[in-house]
MIDO-845662 format. One record per atom (N, C-alpha, C, O): residue number from 1; residue in one letter; x negated, y negated, z negated. Coordinates in steps of 0.2 Angstrom, whole numbers. Atoms other than C-alpha are relative to their C-alpha. Layout:
N
NUM;A;X;Y;Z
...
***
This chain:
187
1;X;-7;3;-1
1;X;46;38;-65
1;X;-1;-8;1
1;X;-4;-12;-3
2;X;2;7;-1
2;X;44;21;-57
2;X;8;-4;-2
2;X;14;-3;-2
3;X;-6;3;2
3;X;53;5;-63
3;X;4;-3;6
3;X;3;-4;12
4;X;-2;4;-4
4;X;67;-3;-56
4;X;2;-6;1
4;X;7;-9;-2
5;X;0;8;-3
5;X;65;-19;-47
5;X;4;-2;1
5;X;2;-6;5
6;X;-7;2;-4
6;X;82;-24;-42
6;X;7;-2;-6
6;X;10;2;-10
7;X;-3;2;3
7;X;92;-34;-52
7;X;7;-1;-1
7;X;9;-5;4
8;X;-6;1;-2
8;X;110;-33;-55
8;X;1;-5;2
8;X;-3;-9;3
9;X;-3;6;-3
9;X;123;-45;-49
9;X;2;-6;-5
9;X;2;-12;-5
10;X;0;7;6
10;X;126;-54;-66
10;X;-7;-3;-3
10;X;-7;-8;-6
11;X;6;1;-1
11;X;106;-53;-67
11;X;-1;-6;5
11;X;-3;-11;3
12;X;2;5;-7
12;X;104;-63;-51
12;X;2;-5;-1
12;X;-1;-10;-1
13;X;-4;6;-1
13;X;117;-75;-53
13;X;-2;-1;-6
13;X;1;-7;-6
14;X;0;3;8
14;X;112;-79;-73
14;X;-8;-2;2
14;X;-9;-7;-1
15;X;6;2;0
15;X;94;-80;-67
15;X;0;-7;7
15;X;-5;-11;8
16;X;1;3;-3
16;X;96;-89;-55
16;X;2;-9;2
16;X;1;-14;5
17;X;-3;6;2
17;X;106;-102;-63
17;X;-3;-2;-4
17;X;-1;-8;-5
18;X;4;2;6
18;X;94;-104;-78
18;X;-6;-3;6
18;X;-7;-9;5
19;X;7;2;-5
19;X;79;-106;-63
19;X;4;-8;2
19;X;2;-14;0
20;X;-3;8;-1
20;X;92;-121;-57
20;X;-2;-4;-4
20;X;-7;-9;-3
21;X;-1;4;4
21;X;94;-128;-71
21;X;-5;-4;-4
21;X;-5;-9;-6
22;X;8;2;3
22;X;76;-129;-78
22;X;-3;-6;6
22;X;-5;-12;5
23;X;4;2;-5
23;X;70;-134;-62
23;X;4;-8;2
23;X;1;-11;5
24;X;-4;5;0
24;X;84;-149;-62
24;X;-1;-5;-6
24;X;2;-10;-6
25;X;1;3;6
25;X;80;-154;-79
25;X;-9;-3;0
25;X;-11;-7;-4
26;X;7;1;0
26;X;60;-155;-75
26;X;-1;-1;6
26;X;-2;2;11
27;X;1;1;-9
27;X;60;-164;-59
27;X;-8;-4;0
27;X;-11;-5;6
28;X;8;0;1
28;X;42;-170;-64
28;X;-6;6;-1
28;X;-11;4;-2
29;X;2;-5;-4
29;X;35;-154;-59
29;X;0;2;7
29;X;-2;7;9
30;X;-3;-2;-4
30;X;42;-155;-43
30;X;2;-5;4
30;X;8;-4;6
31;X;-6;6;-1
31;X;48;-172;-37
31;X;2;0;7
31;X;7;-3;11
32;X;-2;2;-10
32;X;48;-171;-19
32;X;2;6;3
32;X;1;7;9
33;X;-1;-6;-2
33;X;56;-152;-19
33;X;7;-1;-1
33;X;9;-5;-6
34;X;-6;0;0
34;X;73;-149;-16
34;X;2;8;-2
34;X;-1;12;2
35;X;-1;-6;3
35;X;82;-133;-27
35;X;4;6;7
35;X;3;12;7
36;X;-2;-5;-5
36;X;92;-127;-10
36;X;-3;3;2
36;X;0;8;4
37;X;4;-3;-4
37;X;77;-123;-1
37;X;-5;4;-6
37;X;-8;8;-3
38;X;4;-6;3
38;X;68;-113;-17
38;X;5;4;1
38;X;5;8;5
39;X;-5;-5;-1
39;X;84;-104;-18
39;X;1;4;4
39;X;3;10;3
40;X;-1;-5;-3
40;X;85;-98;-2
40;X;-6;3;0
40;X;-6;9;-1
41;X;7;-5;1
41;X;67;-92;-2
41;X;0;6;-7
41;X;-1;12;-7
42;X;-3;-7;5
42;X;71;-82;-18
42;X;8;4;0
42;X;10;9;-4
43;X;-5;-3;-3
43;X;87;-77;-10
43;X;-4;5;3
43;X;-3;11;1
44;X;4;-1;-6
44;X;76;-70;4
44;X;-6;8;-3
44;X;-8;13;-1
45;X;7;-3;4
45;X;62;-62;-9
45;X;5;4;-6
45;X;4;2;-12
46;X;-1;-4;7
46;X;73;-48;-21
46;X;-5;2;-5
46;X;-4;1;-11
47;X;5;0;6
47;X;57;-43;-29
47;X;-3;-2;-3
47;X;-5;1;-9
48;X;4;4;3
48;X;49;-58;-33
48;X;5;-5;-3
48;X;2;-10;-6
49;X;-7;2;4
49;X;67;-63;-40
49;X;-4;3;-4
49;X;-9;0;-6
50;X;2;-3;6
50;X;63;-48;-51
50;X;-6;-1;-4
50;X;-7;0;-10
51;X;7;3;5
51;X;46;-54;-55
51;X;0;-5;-5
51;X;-1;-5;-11
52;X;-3;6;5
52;X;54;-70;-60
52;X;4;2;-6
52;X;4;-1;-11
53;X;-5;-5;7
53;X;66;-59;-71
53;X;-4;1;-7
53;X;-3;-1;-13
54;X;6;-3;5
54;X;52;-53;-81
54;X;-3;-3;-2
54;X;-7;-1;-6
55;X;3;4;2
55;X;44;-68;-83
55;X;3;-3;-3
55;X;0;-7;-7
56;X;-6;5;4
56;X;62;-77;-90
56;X;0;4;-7
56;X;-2;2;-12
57;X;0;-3;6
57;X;63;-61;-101
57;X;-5;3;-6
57;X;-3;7;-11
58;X;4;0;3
58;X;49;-61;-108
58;X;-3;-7;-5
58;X;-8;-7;-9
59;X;1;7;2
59;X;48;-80;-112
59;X;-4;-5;1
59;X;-6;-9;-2
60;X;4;7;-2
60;X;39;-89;-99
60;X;3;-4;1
60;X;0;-10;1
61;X;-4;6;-4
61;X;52;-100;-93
61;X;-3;-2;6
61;X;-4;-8;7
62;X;2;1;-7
62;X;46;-100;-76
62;X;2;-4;4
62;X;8;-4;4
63;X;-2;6;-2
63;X;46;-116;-67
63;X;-3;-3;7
63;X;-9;-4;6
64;X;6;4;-8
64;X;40;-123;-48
64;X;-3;-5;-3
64;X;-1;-10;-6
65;X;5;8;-1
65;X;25;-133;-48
65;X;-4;0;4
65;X;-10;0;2
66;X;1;1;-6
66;X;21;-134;-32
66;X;3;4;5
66;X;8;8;5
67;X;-3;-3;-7
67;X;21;-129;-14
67;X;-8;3;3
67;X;-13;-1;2
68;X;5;-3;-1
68;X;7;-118;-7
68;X;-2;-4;7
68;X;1;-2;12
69;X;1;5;-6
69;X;-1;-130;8
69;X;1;5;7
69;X;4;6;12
70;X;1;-7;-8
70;X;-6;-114;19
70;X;3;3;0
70;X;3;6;6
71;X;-3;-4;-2
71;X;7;-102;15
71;X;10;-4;1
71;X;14;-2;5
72;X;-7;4;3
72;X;24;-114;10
72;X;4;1;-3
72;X;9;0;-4
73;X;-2;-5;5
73;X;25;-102;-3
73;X;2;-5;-5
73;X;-3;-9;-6
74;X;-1;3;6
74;X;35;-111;-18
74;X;-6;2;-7
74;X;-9;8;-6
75;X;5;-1;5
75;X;22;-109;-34
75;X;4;0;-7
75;X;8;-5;-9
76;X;-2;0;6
76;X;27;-105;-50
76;X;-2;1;-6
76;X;-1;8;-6
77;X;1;0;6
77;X;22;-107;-67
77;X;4;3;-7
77;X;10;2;-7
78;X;-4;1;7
78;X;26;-100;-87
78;X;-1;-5;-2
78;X;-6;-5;-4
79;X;0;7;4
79;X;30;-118;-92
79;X;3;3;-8
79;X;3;-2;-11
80;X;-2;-1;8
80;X;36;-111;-111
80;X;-6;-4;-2
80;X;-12;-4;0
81;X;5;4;2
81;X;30;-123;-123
81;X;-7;2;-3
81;X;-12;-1;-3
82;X;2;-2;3
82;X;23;-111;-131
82;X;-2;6;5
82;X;0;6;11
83;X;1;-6;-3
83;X;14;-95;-126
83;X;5;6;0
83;X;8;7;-5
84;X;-5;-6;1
84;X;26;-80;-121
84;X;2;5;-5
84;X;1;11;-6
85;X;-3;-6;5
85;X;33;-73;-135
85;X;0;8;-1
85;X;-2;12;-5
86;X;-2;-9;0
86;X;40;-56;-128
86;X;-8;2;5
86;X;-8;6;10
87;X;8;-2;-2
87;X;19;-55;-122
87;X;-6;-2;-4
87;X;-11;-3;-1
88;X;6;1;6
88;X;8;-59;-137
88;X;0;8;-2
88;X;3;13;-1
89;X;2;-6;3
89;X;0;-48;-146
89;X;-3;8;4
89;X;-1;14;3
90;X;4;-5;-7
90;X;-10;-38;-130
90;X;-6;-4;1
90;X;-6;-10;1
91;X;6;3;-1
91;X;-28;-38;-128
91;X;-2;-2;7
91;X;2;-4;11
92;X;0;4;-7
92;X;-36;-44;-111
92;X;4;7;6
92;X;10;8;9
93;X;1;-5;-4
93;X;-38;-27;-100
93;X;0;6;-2
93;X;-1;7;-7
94;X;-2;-5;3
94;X;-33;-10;-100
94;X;-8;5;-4
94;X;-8;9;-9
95;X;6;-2;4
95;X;-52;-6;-103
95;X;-2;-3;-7
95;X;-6;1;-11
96;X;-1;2;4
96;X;-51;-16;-117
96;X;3;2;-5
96;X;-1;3;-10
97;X;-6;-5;3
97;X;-36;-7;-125
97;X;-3;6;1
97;X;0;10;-2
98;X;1;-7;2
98;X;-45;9;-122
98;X;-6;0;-4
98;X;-7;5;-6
99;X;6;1;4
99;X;-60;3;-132
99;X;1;0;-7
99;X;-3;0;-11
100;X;-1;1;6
100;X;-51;0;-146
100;X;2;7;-5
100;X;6;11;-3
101;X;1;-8;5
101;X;-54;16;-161
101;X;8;1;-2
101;X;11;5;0
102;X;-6;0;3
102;X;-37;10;-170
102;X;3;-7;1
102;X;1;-12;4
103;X;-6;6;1
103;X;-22;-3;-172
103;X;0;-3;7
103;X;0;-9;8
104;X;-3;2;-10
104;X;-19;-3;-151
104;X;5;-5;0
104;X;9;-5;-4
105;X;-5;2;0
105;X;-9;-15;-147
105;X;2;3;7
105;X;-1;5;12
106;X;-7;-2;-6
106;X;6;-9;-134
106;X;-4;0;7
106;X;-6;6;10
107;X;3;0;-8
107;X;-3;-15;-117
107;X;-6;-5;1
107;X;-8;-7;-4
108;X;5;6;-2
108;X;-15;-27;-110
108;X;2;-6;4
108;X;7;-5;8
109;X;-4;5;-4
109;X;-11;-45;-102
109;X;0;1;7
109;X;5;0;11
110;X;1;-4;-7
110;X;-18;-36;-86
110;X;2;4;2
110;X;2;4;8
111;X;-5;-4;-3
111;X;-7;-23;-84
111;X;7;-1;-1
111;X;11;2;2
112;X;-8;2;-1
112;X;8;-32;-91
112;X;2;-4;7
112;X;6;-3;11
113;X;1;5;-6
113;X;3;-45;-78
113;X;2;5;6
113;X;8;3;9
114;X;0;-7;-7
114;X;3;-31;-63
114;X;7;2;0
114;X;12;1;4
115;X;-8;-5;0
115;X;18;-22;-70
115;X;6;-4;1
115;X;12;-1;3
116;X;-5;4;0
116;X;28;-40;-70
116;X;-2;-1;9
116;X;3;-5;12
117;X;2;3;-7
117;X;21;-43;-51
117;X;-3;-9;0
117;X;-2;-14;4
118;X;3;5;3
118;X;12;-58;-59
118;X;-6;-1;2
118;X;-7;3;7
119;X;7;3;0
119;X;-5;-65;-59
119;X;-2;-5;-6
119;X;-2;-11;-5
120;X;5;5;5
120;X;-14;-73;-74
120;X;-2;-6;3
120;X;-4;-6;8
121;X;2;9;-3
121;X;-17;-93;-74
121;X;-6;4;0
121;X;-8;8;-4
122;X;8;4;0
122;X;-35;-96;-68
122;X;-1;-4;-6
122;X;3;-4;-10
123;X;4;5;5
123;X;-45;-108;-80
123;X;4;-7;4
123;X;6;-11;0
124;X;-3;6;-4
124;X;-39;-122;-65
124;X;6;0;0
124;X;9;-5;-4
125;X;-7;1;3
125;X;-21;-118;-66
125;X;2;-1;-7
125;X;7;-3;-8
126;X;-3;1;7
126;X;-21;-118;-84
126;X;-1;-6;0
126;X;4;-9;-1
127;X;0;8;0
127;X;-28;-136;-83
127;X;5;-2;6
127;X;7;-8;5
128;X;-6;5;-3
128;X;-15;-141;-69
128;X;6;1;-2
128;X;10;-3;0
129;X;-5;0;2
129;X;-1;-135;-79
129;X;0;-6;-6
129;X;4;-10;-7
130;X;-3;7;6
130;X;-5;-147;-94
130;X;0;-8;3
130;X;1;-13;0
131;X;-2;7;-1
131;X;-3;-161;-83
131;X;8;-2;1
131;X;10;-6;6
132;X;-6;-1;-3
132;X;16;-158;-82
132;X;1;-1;-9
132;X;6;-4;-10
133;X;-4;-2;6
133;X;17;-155;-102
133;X;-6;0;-6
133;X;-12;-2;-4
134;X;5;-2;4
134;X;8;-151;-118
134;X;4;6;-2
134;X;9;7;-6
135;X;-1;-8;1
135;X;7;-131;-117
135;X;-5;3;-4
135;X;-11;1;-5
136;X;5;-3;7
136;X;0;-119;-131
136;X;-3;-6;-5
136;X;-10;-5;-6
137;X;4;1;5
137;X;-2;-133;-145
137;X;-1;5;-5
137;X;-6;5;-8
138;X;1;-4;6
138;X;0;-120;-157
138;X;-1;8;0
138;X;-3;12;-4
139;X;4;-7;-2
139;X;-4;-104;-147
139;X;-5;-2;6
139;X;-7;-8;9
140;X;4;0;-6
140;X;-16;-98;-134
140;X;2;1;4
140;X;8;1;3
141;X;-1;-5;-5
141;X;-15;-90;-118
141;X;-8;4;5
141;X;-13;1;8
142;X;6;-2;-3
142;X;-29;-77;-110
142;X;2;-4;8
142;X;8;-5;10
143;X;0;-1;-7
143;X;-34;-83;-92
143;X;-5;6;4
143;X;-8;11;1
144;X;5;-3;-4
144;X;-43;-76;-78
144;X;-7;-2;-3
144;X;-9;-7;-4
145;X;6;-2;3
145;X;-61;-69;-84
145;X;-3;1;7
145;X;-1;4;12
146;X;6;-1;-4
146;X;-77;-69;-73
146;X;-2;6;0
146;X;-3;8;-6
147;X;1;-6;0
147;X;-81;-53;-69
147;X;-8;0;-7
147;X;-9;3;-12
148;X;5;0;7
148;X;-98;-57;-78
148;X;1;0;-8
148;X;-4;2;-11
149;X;-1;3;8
149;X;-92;-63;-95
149;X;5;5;-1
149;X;8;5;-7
150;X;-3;-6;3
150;X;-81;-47;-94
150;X;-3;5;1
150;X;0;10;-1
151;X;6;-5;-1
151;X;-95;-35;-88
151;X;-5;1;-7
151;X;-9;6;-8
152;X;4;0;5
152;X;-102;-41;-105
152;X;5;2;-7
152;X;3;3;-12
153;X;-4;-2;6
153;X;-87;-37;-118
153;X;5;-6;0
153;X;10;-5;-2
154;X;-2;5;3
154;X;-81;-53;-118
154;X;8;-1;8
154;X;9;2;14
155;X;-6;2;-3
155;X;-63;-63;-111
155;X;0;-8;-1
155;X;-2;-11;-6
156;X;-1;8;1
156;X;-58;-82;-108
156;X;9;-1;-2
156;X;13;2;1
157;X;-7;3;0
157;X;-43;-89;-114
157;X;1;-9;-2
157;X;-3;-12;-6
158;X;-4;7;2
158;X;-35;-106;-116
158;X;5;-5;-7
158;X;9;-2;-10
159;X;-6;2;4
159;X;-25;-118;-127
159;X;-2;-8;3
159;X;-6;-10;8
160;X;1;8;-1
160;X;-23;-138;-127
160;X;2;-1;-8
160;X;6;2;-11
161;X;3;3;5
161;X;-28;-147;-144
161;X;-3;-7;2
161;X;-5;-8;7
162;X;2;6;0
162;X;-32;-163;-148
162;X;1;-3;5
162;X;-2;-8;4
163;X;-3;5;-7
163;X;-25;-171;-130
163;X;-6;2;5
163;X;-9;-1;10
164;X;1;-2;-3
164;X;-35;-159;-123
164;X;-3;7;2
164;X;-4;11;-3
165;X;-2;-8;-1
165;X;-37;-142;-114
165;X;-10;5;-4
165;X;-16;5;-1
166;X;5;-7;1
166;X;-51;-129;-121
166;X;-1;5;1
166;X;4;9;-1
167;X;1;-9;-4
167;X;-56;-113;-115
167;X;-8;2;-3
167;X;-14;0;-3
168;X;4;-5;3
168;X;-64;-101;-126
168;X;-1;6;4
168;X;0;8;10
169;X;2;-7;-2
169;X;-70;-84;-126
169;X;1;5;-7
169;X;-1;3;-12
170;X;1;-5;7
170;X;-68;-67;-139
170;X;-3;6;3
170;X;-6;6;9
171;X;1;-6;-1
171;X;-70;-51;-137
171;X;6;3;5
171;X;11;1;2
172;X;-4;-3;-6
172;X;-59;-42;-121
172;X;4;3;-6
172;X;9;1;-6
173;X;-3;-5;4
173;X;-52;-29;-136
173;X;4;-5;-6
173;X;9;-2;-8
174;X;-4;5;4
174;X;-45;-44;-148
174;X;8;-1;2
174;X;10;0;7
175;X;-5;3;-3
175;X;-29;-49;-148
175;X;2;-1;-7
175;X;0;2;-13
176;X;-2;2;3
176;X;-19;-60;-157
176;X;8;0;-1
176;X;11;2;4
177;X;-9;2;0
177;X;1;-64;-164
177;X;2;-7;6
177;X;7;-7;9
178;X;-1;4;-4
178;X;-2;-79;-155
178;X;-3;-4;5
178;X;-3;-10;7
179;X;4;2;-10
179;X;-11;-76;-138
179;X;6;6;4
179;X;9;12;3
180;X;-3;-3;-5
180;X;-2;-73;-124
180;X;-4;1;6
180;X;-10;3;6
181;X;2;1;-6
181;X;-4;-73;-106
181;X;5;-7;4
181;X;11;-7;2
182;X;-3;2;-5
182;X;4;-85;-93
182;X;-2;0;8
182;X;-7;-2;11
183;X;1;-2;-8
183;X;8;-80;-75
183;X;2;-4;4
183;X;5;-9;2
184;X;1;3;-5
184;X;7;-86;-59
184;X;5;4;7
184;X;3;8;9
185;X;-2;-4;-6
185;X;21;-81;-44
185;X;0;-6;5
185;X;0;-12;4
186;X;-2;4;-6
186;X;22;-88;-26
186;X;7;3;5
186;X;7;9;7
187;X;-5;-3;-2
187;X;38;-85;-18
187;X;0;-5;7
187;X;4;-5;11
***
């Protein structure tokens, strides 16, 4: 039974008006964009509305921070201060979660990621988002992993500390109350 992607009429219009409003409140992500022309491109784009859906309802607060040079895709960020809430507590990968004997947690960052139509920050994206903000002082967020350094057990993830960003590593199978993931759409 697949999900459905299609957001009601008071979803769209509630989502669409919280996207405003962030995005008019944070014009230092953005300064030389105007909201009319993201809006029609997410007019244009129903699914990647819905992506955005699942990233507000899970607690990224999804915010434009940029413009894609080669595609003119708007870019967007979970700007939440903090790591996503309604997505802590999931280990990296679903091989990950199947490795684990006991105490599963629910899903993995990588198949939530998938299932929201999302993309995991990079190690590069997570450091261009804290130039907008100070995100994860008090949590983490998995990134994108090296195929090698997860060939070996292992996962990278991020925080910002001390007025500056750090990217560790644990075991792919770990997960914490306060590691998330933070996604990446282009619309």
């Amino acid at each position: 039974m697949g999900v459905n992607k299609k957001l009601s009429a008071e979803q769209h219009k509630e989502l669409l008006s919280t996207l405003k409003s962030r995005f008019e409140k944070n014009r230092n992500r953005h300064p030389s964009l105007e909201w009319t022309n993201v809006q029609t491109r997410l007019e244009a784009s129903p699914e990647k509305l819905w992506s955005l859906y699942e990233m507000e309802r899970t607690g990224g607060e999804p915010d434009v921070v940029g413009v894609d040079e080669q595609t003119g895709e708007y870019i967007f960020y979970d700007c939440s201060p903090e790591s996503p809430k309604g997505r802590r507590s999931i280990c990296y990968d679903r091989e990950a979660l199947e490795s684990r004997k006991e105490h599963k947690p629910e899903t993995s960052a990588l198949d939530m990621a998938t299932a929201m139509g999302v993309e995991i920050l990079s190690e590069a994206q997570y450091r261009e988002l804290q130039q907008f903000g100070k995100f994860d002082a008090k949590t983490s967020s998995w990134i994108q992993t090296p195929p090698d350094i997860r060939k070996l057990g292992g996962a990278l993830f991020a925080d910002f500390r001390y007025g500056h960003v750090f990217v560790y590593h644990n075991g792919a199978q770990s997960y914490y109350a306060a590691r998330a993931f933070r996604g990446s759409l282009k619309v």
